[in-house]
N, C-alpha and C positions, 0 to 999 in steps of 0.2 A: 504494500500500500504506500509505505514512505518511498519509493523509487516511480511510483505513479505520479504522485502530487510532485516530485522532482521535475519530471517528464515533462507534465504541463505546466509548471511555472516554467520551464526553460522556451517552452514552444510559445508562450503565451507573452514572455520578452521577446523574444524573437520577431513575432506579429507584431508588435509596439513600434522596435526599431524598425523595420520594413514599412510599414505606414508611414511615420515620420519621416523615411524618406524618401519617400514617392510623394509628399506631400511638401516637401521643401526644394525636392526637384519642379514639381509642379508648380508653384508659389513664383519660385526664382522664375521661370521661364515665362510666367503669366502678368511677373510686374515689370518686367522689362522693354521695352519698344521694340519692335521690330527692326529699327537701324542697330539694334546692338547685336545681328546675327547678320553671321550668312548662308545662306541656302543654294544645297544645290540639287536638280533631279538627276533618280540615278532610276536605271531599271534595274530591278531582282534576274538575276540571270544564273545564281545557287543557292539551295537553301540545304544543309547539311545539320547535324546535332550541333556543332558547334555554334553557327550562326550563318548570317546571310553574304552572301558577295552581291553589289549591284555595278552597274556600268554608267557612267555618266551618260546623259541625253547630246549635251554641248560640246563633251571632248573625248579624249580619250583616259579620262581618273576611273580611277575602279576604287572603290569603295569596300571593309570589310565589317560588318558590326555584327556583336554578339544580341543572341536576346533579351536579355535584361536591357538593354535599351528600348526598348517595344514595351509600350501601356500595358499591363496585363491582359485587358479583353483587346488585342491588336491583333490581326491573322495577315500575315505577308505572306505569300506566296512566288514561285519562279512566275516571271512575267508581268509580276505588277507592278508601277511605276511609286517612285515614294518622294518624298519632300524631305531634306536632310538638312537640320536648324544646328548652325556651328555658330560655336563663339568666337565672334570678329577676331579676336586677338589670342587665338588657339585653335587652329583648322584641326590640326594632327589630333589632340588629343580633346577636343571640345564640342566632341559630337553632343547634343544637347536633348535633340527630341526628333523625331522620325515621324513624317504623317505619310498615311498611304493614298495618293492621289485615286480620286472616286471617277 
């Protein structure tokens, strides 16, 4: 019983921090102007376990992101076209938020 109530107190911090920060990712991105990114479309052309590859529309950039960048109810698929919101002042490592164009 005492390695139970363990169990879920650890799963139940666990939940806490992961909300908090999908909510501080969210927040951050939501109070910001839109001149403070840059965006580029890229089309999904692999989707494997580990994550996606897309191809740029405008050049030849190839793009790799993992899922946990993706909203939880987000479904990308090979083929679909996406929106990739970087921060102005960190392309490389400031992928911010991915929309999937409709």
């Amino acid at each position: 019983m005492g390695k139970m109530n363990i169990l879920l107190g650890l799963m139940l911090v666990l939940m806490v921090v992961y909300l908090y920060y999908r909510m501080v990712i969210d927040s951050n991105f939501n109070t910001e102007s839109p001149e403070d990114y840059i965006t580029h479309e890229y089309v999904i052309v692999d989707k494997t376990s580990e994550g996606y590859t897309g191809e740029s529309v405008d050049n030849d950039n190839v793009i790799f992101f993992t899922h946990d960048k993706l909203q939880p109810d987000q479904i990308i698929n090979v083929g679909d076209n996406v929106i990739c919101y970087f921060k102005e002042s960190s392309k490389v490592d400031g992928l911010i938020k991915i929309d999937k164009v409709e």
